[in-house]
C-alpha positions in Angstrom: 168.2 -32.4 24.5 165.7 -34.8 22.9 164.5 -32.8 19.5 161.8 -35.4 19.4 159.8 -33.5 22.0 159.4 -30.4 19.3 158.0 -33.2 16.9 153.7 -32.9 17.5 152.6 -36.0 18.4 149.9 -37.4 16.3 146.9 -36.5 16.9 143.6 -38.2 19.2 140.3 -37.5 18.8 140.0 -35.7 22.0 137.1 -35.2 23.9 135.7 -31.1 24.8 137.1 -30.6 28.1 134.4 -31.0 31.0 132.3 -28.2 32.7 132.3 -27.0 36.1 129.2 -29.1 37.0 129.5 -31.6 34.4 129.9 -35.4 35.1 133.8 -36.2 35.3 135.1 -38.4 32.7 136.1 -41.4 33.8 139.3 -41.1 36.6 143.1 -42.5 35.6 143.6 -46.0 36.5 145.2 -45.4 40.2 143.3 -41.9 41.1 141.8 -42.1 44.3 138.1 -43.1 44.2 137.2 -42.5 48.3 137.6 -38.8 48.2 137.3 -35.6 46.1 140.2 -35.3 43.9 142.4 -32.9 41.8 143.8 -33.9 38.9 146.8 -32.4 37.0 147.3 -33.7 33.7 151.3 -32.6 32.9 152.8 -31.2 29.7 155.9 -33.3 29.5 158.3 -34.5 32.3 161.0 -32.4 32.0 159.0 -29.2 31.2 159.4 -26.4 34.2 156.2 -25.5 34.1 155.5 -29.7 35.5 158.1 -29.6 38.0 156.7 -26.6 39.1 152.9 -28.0 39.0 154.9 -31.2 40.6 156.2 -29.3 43.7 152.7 -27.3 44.4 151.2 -30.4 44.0 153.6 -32.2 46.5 153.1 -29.1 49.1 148.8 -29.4 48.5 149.1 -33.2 49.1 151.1 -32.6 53.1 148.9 -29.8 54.0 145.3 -31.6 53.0 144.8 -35.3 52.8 141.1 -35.2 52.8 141.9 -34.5 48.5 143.4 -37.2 47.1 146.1 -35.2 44.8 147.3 -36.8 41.2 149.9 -35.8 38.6 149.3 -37.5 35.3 152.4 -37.5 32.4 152.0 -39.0 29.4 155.9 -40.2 29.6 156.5 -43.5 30.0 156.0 -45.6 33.1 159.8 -45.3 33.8 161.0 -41.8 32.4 158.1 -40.6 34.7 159.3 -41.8 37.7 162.9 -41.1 37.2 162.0 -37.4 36.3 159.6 -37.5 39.7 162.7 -38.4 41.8 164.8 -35.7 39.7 161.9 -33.2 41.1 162.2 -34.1 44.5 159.0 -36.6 44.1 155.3 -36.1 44.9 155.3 -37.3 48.2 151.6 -38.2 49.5 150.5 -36.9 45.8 149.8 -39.7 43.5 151.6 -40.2 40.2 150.0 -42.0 37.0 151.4 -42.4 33.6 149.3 -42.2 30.6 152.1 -42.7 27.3 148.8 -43.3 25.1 147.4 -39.9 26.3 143.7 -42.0 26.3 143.5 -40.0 29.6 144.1 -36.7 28.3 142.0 -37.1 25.0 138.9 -38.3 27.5 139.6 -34.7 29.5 139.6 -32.5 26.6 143.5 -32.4 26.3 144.5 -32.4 22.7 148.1 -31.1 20.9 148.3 -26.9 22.3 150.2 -25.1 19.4 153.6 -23.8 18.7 152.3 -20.5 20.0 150.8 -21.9 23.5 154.6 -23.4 24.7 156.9 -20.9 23.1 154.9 -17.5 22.9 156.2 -14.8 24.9 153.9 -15.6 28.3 155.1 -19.0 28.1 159.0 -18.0 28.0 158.8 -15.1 30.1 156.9 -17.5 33.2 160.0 -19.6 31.8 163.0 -16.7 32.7 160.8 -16.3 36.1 160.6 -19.8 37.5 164.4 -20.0 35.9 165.2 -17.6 38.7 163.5 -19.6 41.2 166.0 -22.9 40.5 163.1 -24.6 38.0 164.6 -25.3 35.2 164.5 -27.3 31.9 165.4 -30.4 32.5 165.9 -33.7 30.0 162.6 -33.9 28.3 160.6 -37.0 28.0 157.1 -37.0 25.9 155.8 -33.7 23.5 156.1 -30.2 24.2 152.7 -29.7 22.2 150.6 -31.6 24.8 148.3 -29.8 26.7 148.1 -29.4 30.5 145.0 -29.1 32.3 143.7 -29.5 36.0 140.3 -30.3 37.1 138.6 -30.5 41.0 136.3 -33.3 40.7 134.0 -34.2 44.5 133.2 -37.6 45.9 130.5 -37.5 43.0 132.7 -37.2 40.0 131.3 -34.1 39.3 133.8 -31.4 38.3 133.7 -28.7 40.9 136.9 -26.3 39.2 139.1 -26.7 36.5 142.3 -24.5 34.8 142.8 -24.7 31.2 145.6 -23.0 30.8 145.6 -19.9 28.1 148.9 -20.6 27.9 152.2 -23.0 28.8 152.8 -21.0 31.6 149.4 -20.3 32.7 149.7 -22.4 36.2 147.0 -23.7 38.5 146.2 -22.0 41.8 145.4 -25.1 43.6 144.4 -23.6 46.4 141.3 -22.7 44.6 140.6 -26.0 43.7 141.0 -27.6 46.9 138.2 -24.6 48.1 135.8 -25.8 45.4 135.9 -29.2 46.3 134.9 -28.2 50.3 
């Protein structure tokens, strides 16, 4: 276990997260930019709650390509794709790395608190995904890092977003591939 991913990172000045209806910040280097998208900015690879995010994102990417589908980590280039292949990968999904978290701080995603990724919500969505085989695995960035996922259209308006109350507080991506019809 790397202890270092209990450490808060420093902190960014961090943006306020867009509005439904607001103009999108600008998209990751590598997004898609002939299509609507949905973007899920990750906690930290090896976090349960990002494989799971990972593997729904994987699943949205097969069954609609008209969306281009992104996971964004903020580990390294390298300890993000290892973790990807660990997870099964993202198949038709893209995958970005953003180790300066420039991305993240331009979508409103600062440092969560000790409270938001090991409260009782978090750990108990923990236990249940723990049943389902999605487990902690070898960490790789900060455990304080907050997740966040936004539907932006062929615009860059933002059409849906989920900022999660807590850790475990997942996106239904279904709804954000509806808002972006």
């Amino acid at each position: 276990m790397n202890l270092r991913t209990f450490l808060p990172p420093p902190a960014t000045p961090t943006a306020s997260p867009p509005a439904v209806g607001a103009a999108a910040p600008d998209l990751p280097e590598g997004a898609p930019r002939d299509r609507p998208v949905v973007l899920a900015f990750l906690r930290h690879t090896g976090c349960p709650f990002a494989e799971w995010t990972a593997r729904e994102l994987r699943k949205a990417a097969e069954a609609d390509e008209e969306i281009g589908w992104v996971a964004i980590s903020h580990a390294p280039a390298d300890a993000t794709a290892a973790w990807a292949e660990a997870v099964g990968g993202l198949g038709a999904a893209t995958l970005l790395s953003d180790p300066e978290r420039a991305y993240y701080a331009a979508w409103g995603l600062g440092r969560s608190s000790l409270g938001h990724f090991a409260g009782g919500r978090s750990l108990a969505q923990v236990a249940r995904l723990a049943r389902t085989g999605v487990r902690n695995r070898h960490p790789h960035g900060s455990r304080w890092q907050q997740a966040g996922t936004f539907g932006v259209d062929a615009e860059r308006t933002v059409r849906w977003r989920h900022l999660p109350a807590h850790a475990g507080d997942l996106p239904d991506l279904s709804q954000a591939a509806s808002a972006l019809k």
